[in-house]
Backbone as a ProteinNet text record, in pm:
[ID]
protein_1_A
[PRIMARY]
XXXXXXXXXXXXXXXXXXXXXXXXXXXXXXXXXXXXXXXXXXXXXXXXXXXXXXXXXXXXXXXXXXXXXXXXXXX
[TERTIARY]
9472.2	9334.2	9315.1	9385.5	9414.7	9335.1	9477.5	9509.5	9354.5	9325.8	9190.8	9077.3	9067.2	8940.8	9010.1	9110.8	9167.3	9135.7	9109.3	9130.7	9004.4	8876.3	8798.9	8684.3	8737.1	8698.1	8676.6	8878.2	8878.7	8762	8765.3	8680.4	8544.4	8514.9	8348	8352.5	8486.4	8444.8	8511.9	8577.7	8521.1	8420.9	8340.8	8220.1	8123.9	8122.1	8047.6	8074.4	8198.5	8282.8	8173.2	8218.7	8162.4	7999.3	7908.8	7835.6	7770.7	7826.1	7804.9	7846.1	7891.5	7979.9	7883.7	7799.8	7738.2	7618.1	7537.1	7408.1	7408.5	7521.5	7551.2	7533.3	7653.8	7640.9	7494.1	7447.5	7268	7234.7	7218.6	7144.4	7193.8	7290.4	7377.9	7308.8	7341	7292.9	7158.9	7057.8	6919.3	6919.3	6955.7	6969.5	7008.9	7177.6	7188.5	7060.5	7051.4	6937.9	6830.6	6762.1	6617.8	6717.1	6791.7	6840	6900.7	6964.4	6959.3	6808.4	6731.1	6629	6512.5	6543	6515.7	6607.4	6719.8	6761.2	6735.7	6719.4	6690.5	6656.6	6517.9	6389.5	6478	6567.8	6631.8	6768.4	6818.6	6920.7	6887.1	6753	6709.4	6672.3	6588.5	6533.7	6736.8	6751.2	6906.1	6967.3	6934.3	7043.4	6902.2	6775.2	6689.1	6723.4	6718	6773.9	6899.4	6988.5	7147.7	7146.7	7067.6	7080.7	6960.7	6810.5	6741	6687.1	6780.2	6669.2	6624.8	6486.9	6383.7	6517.2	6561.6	6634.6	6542.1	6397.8	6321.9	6293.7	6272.3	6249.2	6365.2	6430.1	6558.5	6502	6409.7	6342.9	6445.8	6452.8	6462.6	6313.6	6351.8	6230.4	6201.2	6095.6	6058.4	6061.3	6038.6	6055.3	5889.4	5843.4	5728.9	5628.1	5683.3	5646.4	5659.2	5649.6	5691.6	5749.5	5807.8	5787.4	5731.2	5687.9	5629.3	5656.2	5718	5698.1	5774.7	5882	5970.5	5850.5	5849.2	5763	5642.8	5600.2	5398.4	5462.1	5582.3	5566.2	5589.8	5537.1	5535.6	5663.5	5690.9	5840.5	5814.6
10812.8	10846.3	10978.8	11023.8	11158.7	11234	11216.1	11394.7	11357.8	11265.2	11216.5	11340	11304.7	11385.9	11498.4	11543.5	11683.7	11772.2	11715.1	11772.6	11819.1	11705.6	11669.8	11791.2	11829.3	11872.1	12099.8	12040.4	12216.4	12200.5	12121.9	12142.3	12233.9	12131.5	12192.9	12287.9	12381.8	12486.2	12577.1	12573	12655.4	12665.3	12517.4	12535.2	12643.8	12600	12644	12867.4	12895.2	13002.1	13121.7	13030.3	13037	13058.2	12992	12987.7	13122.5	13145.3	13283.5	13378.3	13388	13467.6	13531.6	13414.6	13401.3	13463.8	13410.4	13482.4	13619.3	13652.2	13837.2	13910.5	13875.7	13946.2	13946.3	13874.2	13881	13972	13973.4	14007	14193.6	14215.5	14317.5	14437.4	14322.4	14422.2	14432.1	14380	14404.9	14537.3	14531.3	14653.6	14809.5	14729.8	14840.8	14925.9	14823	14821.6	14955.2	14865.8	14955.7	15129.9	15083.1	15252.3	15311.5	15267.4	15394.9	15424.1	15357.6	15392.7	15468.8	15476.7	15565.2	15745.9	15705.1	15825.6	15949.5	15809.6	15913.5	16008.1	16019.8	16167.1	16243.4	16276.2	16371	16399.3	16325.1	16318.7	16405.9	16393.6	16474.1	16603.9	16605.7	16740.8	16843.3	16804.5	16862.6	16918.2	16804.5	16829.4	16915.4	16933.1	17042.9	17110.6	17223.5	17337	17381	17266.3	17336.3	17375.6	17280.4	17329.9	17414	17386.5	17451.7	17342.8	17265.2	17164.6	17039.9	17002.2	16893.1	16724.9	16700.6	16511.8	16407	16498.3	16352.8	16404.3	16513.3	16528.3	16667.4	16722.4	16758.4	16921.2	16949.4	17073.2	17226.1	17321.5	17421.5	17495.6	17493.1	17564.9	17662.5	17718	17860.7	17926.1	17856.2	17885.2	17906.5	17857.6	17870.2	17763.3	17640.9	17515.9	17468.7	17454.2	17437.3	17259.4	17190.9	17079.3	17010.6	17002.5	16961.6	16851.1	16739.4	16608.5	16550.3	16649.2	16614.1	16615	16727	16824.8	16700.1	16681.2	16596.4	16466.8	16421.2	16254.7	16234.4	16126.4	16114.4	16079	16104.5	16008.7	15844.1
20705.5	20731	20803.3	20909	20961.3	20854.9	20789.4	20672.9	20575.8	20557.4	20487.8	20561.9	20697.8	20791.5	20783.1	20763.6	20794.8	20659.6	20560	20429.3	20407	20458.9	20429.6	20509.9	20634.6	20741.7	20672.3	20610.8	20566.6	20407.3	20330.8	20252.2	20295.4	20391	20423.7	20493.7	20559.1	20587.7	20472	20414.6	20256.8	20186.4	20179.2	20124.8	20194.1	20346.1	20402.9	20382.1	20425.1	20423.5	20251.8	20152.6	20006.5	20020	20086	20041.1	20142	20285.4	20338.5	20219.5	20187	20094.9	19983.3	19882.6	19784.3	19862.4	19949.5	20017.7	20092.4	20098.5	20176.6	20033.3	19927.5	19833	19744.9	19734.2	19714.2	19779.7	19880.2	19984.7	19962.2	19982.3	19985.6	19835.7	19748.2	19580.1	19617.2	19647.2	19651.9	19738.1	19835.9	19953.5	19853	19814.8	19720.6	19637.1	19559.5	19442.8	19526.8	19602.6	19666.5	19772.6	19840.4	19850.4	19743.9	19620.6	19496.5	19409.5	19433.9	19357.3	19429.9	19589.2	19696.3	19711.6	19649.2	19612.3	19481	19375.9	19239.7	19242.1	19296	19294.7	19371.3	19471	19506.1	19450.1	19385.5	19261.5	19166	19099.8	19023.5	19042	19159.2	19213.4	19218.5	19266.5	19297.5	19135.7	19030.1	18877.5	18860	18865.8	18839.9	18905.5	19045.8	19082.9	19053.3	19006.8	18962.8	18803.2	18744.8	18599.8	18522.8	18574.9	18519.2	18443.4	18419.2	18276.7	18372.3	18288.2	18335.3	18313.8	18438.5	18395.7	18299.8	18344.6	18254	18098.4	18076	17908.5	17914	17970.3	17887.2	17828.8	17893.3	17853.2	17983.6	17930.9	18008.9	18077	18212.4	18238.5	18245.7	18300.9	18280	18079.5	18037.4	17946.2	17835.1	17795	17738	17828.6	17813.4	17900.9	18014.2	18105.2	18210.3	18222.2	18285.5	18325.7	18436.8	18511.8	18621.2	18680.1	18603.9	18634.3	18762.5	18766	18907.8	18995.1	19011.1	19123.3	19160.1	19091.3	19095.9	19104.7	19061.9	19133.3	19252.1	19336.4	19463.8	19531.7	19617.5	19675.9	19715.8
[MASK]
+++++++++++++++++++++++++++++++++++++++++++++++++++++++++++++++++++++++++++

């Protein structure tokens, strides 16, 4: 009966161990998630001053057209 409560005892702190485990990593990708999509607009602004071309339609600027769309969306 011992090794019964002893077995029984480590079970539930694996379960328990697992299920911290399962709710950080949730928790963790969402975080991820919302600070890369807080970065983009300056991701982009950056591949626009190094390359010249618009990330969202792929246009060169200064050219006949301008693109604007970086520039005018909000952060």
């Amino acid at each position: 009966m011992p090794y019964f409560n002893k077995i029984l005892f480590t079970a539930f702190e694996i379960s328990i161990f697992l299920f911290g485990y399962v709710i950080g990593r949730r928790m963790g990708k969402k975080e991820g998630v919302i600070e890369g999509m807080s970065l983009v607009p300056l991701d982009w602004r950056k591949q626009l001053f190094e390359t010249s071309i618009c990330p969202l339609c792929n246009q060169e600027l200064n050219l006949k057209v301008n693109c604007d769309n970086v520039h005018n969306r909000e952060l």
